[in-house]
VODO-346310 format. One record per residue: x, y, z negated of N, C-alpha, C, O in turn. Coordinates in pm, 1 decimal, padded with zeros to 6 digits, always signed. Example, Ala and Ser with C-alpha at 12.3 -4.5 7.8 and 13.67 -1.06 7.14 Angstrom:
2
{n.x = +01319.0 n.y = -00569.0 n.z = -00780.0 ca.x = +01230.0 ca.y = -00450.0 ca.z = -00780.0 c.x = +01320.0 c.y = -00330.0 c.z = -00780.0 o.x = +01423.6 o.y = -00331.9 o.z = -00846.5} $
{n.x = +01285.0 n.y = -00225.0 n.z = -00708.0 ca.x = +01367.0 ca.y = -00106.0 ca.z = -00714.0 c.x = +01290.0 c.y = +00003.0 c.z = -00787.0 o.x = +01340.9 o.y = +00113.8 o.z = -00803.9} $
//
This chain:
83
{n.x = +20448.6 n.y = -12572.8 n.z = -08304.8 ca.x = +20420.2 ca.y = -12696.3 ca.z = -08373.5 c.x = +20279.4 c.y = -12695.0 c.z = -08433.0 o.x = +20193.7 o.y = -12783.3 o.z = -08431.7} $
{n.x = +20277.7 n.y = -12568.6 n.z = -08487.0 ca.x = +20082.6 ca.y = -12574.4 ca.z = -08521.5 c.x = +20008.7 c.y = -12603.7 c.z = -08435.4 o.x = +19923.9 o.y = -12692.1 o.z = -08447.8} $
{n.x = +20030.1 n.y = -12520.5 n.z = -08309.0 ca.x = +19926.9 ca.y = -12584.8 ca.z = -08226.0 c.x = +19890.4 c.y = -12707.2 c.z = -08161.2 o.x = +19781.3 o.y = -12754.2 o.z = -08128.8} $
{n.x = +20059.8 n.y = -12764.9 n.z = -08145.6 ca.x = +19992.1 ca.y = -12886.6 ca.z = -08106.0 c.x = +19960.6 c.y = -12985.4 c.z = -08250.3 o.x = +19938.9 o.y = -13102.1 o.z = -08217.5} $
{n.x = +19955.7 n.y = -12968.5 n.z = -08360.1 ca.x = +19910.9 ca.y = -13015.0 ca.z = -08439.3 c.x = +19727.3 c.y = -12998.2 c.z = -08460.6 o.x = +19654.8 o.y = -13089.7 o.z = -08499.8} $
{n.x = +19692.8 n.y = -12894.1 n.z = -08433.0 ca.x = +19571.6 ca.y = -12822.9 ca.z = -08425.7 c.x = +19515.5 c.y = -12917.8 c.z = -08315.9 o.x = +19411.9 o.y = -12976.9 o.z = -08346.1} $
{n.x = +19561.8 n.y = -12938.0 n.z = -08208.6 ca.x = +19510.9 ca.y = -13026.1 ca.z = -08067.2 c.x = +19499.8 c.y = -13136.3 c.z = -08110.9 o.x = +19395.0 o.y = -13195.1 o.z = -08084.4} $
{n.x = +19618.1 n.y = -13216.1 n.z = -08206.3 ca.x = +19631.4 ca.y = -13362.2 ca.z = -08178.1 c.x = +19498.6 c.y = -13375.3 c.z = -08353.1 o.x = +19453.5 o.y = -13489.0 o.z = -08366.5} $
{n.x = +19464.8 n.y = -13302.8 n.z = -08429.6 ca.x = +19349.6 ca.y = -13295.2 ca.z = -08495.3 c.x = +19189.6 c.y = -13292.7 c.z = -08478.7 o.x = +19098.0 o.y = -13343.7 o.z = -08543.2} $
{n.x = +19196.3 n.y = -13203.0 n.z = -08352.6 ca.x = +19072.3 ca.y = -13194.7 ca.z = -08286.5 c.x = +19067.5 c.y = -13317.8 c.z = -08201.0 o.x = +18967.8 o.y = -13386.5 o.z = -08223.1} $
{n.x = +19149.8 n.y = -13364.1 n.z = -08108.3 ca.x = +19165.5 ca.y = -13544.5 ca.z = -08086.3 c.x = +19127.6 c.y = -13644.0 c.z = -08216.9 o.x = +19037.9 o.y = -13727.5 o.z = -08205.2} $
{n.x = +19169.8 n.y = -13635.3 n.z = -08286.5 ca.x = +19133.2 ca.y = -13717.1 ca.z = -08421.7 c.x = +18992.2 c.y = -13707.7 c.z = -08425.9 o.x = +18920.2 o.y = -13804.1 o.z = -08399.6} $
{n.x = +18953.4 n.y = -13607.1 n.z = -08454.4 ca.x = +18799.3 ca.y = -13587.5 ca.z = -08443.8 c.x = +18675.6 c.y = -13595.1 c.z = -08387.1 o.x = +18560.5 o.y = -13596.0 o.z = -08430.9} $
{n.x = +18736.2 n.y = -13601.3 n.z = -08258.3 ca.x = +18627.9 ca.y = -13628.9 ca.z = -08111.1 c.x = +18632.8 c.y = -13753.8 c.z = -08131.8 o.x = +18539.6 o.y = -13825.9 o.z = -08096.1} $
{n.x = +18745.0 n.y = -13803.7 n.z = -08194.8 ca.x = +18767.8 ca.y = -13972.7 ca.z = -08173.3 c.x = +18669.3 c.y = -14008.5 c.z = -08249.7 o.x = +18571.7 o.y = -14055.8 o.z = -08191.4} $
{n.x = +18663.9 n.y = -13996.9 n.z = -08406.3 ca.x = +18604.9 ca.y = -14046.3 ca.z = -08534.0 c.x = +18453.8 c.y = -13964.9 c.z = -08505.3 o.x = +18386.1 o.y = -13995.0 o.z = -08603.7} $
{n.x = +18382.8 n.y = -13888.7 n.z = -08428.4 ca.x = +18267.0 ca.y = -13814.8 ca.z = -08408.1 c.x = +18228.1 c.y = -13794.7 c.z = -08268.3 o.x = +18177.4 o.y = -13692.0 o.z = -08223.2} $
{n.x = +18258.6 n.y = -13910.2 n.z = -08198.4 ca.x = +18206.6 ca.y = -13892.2 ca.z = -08095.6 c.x = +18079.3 c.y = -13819.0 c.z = -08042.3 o.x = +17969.5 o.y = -13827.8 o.z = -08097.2} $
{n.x = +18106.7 n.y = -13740.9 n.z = -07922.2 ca.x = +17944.2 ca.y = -13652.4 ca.z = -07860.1 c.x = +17947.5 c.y = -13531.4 c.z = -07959.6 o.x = +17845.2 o.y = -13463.3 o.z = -07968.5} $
{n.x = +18058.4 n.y = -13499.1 n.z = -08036.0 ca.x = +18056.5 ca.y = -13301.5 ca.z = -08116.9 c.x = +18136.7 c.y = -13237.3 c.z = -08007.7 o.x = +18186.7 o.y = -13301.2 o.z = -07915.1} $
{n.x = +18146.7 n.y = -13104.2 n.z = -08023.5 ca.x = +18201.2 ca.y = -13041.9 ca.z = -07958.6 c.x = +18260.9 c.y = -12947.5 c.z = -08060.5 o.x = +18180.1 o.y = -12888.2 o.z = -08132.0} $
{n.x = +18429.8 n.y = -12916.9 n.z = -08083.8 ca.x = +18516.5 ca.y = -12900.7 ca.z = -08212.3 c.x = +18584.5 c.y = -12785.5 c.z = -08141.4 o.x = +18600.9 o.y = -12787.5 o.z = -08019.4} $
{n.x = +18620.8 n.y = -12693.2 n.z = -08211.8 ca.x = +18725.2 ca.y = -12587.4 ca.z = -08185.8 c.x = +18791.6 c.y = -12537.6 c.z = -08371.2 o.x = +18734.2 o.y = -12515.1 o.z = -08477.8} $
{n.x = +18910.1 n.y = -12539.1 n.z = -08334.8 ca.x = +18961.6 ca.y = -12500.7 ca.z = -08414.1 c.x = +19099.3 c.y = -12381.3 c.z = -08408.6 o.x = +19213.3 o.y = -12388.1 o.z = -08362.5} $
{n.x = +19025.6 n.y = -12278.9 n.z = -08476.8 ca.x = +19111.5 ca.y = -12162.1 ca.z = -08460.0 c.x = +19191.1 c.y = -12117.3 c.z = -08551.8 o.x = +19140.0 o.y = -12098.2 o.z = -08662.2} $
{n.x = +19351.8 n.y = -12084.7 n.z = -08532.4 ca.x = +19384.0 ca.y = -11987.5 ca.z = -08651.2 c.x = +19445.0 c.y = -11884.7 c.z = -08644.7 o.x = +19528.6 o.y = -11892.7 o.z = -08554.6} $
{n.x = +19446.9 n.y = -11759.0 n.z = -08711.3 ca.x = +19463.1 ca.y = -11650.2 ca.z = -08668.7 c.x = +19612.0 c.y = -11625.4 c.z = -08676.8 o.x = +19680.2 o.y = -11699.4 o.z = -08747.7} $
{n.x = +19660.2 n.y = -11538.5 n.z = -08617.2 ca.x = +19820.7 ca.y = -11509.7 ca.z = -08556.7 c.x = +19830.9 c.y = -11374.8 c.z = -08585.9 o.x = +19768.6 o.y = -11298.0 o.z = -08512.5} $
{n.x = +19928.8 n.y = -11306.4 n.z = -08722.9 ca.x = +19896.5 ca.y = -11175.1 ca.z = -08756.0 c.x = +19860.4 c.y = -11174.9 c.z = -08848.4 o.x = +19834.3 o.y = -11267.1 o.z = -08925.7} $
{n.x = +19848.4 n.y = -11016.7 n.z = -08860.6 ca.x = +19834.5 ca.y = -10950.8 ca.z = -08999.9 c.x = +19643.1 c.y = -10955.5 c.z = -09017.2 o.x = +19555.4 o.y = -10943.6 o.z = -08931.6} $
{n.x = +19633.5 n.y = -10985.1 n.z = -09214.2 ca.x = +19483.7 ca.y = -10987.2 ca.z = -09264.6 c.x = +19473.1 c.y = -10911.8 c.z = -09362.1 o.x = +19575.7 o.y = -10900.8 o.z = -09429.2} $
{n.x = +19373.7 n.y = -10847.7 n.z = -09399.1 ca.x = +19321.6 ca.y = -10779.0 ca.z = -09502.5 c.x = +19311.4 c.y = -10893.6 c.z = -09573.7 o.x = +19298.5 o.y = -10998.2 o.z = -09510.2} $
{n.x = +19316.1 n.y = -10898.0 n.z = -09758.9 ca.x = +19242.7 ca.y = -10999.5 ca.z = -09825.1 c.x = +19102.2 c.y = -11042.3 c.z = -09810.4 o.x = +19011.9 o.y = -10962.8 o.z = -09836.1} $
{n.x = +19088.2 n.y = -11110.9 n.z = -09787.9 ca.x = +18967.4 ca.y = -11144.8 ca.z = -09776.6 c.x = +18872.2 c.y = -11176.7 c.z = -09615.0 o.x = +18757.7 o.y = -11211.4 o.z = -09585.8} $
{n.x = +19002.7 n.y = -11139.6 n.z = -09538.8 ca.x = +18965.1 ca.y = -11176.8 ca.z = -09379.5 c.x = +18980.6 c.y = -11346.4 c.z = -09384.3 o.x = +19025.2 o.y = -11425.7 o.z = -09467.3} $
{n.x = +18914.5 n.y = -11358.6 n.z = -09239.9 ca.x = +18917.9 ca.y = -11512.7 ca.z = -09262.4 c.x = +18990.7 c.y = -11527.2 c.z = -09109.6 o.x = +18977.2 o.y = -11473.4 o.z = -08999.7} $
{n.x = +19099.5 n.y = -11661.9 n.z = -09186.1 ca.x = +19225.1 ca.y = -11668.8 ca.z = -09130.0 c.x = +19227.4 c.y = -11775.7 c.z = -09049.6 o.x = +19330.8 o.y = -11810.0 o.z = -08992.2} $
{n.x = +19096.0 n.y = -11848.9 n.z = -09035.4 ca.x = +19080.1 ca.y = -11986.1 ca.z = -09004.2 c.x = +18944.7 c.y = -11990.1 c.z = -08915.7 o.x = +18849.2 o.y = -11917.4 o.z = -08942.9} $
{n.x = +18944.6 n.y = -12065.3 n.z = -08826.1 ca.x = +18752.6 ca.y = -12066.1 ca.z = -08784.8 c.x = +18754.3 c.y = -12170.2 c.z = -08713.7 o.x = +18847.9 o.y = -12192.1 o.z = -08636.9} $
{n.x = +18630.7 n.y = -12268.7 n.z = -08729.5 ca.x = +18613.1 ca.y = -12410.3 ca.z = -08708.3 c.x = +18484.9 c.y = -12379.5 c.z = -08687.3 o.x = +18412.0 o.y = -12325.6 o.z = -08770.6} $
{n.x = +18440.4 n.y = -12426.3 n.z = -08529.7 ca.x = +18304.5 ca.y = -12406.8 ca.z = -08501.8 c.x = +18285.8 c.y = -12586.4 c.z = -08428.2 o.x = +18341.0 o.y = -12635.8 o.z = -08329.8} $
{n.x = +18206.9 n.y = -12633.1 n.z = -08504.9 ca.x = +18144.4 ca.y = -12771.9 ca.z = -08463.8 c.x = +17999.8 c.y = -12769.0 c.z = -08421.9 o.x = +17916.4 o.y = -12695.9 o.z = -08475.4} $
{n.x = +17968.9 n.y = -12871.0 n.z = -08301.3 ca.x = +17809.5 ca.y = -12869.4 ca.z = -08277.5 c.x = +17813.3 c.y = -13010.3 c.z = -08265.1 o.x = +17915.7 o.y = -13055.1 o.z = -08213.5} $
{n.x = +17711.7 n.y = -13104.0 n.z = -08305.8 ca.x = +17717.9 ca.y = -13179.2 ca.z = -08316.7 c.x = +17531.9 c.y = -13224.7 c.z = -08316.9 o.x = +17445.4 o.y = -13157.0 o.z = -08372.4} $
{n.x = +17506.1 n.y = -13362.6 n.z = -08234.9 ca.x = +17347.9 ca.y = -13393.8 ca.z = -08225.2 c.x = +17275.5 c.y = -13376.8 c.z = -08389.5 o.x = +17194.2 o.y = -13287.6 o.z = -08413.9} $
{n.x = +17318.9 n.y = -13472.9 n.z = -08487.1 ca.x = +17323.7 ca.y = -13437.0 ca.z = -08605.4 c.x = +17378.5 c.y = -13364.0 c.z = -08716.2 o.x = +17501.0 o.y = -13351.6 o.z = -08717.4} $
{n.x = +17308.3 n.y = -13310.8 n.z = -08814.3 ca.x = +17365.6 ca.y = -13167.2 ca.z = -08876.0 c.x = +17480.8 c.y = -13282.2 c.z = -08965.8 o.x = +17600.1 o.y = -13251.8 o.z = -08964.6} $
{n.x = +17444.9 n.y = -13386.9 n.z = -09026.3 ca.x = +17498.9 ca.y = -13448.2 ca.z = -09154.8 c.x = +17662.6 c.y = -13486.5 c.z = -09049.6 o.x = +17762.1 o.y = -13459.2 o.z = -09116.8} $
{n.x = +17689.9 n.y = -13529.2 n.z = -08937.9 ca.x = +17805.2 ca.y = -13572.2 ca.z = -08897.5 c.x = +17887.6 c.y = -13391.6 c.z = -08859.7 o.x = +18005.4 o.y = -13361.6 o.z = -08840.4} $
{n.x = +17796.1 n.y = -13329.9 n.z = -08861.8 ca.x = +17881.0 ca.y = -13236.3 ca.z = -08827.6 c.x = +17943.3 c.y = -13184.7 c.z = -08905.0 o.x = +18055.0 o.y = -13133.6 o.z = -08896.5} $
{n.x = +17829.0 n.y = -13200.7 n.z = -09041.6 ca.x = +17942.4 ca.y = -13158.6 ca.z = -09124.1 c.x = +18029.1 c.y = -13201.8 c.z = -09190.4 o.x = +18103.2 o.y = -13137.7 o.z = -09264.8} $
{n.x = +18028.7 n.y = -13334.2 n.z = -09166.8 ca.x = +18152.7 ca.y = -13440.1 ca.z = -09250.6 c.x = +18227.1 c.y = -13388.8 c.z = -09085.2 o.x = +18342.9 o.y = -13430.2 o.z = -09090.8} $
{n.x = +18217.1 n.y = -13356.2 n.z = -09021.7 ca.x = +18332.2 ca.y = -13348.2 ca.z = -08875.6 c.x = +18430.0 c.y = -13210.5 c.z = -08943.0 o.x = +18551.0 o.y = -13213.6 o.z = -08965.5} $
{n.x = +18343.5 n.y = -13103.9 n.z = -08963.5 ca.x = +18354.7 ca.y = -12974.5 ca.z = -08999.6 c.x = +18526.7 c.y = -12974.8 c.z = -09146.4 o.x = +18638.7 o.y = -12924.9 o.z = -09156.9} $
{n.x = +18421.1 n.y = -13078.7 n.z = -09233.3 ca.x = +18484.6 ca.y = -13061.2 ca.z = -09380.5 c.x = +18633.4 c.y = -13166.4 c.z = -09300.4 o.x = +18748.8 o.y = -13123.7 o.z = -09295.9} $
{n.x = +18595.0 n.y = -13285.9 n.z = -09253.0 ca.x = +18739.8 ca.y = -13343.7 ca.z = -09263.7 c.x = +18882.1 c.y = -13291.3 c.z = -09156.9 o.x = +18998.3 o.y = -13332.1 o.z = -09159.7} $
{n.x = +18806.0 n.y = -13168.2 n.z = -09051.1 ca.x = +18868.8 ca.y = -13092.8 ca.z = -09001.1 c.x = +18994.2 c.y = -12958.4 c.z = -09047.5 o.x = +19109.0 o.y = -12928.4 o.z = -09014.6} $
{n.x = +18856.6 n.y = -12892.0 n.z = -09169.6 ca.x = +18975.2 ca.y = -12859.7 ca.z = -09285.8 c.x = +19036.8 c.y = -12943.2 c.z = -09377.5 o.x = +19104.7 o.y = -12878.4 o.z = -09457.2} $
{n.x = +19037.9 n.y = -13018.6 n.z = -09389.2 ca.x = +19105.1 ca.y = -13117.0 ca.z = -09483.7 c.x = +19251.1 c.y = -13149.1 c.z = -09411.5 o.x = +19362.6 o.y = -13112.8 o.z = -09448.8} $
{n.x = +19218.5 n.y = -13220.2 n.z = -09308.7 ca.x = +19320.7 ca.y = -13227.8 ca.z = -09212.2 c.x = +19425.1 c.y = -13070.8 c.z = -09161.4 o.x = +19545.3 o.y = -13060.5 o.z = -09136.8} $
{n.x = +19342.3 n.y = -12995.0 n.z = -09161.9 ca.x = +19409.9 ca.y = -12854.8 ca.z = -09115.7 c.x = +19541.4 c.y = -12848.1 c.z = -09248.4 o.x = +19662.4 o.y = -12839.2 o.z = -09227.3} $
{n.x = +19482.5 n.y = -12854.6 n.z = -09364.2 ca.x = +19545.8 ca.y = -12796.6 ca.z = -09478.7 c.x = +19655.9 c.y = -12897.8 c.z = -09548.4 o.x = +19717.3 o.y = -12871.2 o.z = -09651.7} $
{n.x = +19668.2 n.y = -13013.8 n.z = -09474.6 ca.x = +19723.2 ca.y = -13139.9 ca.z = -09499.0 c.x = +19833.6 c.y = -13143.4 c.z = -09397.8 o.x = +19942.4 o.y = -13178.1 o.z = -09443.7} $
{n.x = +19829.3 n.y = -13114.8 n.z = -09268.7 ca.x = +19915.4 ca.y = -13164.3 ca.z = -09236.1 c.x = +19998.7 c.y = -13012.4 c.z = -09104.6 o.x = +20107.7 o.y = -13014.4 o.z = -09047.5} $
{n.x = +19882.6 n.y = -12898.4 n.z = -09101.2 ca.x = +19963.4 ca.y = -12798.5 ca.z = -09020.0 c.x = +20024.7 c.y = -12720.6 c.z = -09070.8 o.x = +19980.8 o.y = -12661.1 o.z = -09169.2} $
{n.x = +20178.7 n.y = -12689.8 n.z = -09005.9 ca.x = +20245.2 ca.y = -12597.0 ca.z = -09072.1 c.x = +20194.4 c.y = -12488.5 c.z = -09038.7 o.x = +20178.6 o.y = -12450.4 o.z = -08922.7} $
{n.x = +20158.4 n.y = -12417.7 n.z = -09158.9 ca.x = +20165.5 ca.y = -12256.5 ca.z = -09191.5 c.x = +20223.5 c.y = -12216.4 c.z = -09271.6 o.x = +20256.8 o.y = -12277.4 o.z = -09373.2} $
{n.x = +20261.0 n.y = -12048.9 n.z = -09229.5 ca.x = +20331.5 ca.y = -11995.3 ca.z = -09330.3 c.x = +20308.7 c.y = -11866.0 c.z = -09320.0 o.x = +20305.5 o.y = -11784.8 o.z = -09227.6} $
{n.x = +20292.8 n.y = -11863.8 n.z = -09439.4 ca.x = +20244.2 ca.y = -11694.1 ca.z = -09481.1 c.x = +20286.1 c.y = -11612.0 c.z = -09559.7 o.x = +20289.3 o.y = -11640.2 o.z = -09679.5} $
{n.x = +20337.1 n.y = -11466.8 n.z = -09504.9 ca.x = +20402.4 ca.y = -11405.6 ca.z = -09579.0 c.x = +20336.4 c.y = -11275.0 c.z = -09625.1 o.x = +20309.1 o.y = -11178.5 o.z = -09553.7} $
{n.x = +20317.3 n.y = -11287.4 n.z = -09744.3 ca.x = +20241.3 ca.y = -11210.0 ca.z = -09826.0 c.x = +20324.5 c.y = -11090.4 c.z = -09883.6 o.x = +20440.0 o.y = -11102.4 o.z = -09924.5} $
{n.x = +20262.2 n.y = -10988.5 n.z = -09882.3 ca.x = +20314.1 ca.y = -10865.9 ca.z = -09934.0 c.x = +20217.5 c.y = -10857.6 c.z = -10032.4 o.x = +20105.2 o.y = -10905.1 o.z = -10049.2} $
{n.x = +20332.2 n.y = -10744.5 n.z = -10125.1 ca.x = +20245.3 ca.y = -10694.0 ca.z = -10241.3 c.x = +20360.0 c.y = -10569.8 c.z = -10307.0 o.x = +20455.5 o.y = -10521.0 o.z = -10246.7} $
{n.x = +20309.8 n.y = -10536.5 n.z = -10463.0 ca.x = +20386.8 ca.y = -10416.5 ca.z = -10481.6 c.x = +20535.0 c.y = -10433.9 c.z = -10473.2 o.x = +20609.6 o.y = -10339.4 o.z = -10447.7} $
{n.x = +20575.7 n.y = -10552.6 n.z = -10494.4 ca.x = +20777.3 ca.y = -10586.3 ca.z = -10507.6 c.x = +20811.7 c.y = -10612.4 c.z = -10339.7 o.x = +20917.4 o.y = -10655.7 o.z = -10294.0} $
{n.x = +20718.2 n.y = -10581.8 n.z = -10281.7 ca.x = +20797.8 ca.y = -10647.9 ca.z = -10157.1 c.x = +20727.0 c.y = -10746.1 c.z = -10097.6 o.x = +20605.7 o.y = -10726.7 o.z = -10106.3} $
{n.x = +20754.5 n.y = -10833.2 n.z = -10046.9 ca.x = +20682.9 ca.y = -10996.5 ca.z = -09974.1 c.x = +20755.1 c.y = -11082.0 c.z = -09998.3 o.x = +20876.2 o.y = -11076.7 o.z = -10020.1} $
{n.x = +20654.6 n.y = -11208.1 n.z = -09995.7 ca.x = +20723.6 ca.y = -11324.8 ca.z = -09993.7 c.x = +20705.0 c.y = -11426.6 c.z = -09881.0 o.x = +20596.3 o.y = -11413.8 o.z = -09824.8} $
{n.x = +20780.7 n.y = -11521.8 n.z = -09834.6 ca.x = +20688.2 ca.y = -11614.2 ca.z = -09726.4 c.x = +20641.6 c.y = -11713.3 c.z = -09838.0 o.x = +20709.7 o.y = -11727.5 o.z = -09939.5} $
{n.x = +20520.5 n.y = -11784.3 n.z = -09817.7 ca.x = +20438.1 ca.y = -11906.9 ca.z = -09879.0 c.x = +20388.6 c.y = -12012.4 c.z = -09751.8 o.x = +20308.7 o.y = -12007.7 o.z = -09658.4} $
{n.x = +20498.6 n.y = -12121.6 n.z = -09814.8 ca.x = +20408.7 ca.y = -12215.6 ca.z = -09734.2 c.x = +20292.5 c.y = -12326.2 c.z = -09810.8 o.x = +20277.1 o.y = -12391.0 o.z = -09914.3} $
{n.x = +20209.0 n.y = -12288.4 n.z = -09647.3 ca.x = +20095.2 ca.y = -12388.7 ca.z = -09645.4 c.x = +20142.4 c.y = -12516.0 c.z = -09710.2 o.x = +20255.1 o.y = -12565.4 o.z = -09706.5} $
{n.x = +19966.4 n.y = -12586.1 n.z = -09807.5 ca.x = +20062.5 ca.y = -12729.1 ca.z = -09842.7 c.x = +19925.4 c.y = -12796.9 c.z = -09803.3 o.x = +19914.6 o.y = -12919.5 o.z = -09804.8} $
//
């Protein structure tokens, strides 16, 4: 379900930014704190649309894909979902 949520987002985006070229990645597996769990690479003719392409890409990511993450620590783990 993430992924095709991830697809039908990057559609949203080509739509509203026509002529960028969008990828949006998220990682599957275990992270150190502080790894990065997410990667959004936009190119775009202009820097200013790319990056309103860029920002409303995470916005959208964190809005509407399910994730869920289960975090360990000293008691054990918990799952946390994405909101």
């Amino acid at each position: 379900m993430a992924l095709s949520e991830m697809a039908r987002i990057e559609g949203e985006i080509r739509g509203l930014w026509p002529g960028i070229s969008l990828d949006i990645v998220h990682w599957i597996g275990y992270l150190k704190i502080g790894d990065a769990s997410v990667v959004i690479t936009v190119a775009a003719p202009q820097r200013a649309e790319g990056f309103a392409a860029l920002r409303h890409a995470i916005d959208r990511l964190k809005e509407s894909v399910p994730i869920w993450k289960k975090e360990f620590n000293a008691d054990g783990h918990a799952w946390i979902e994405g909101s």
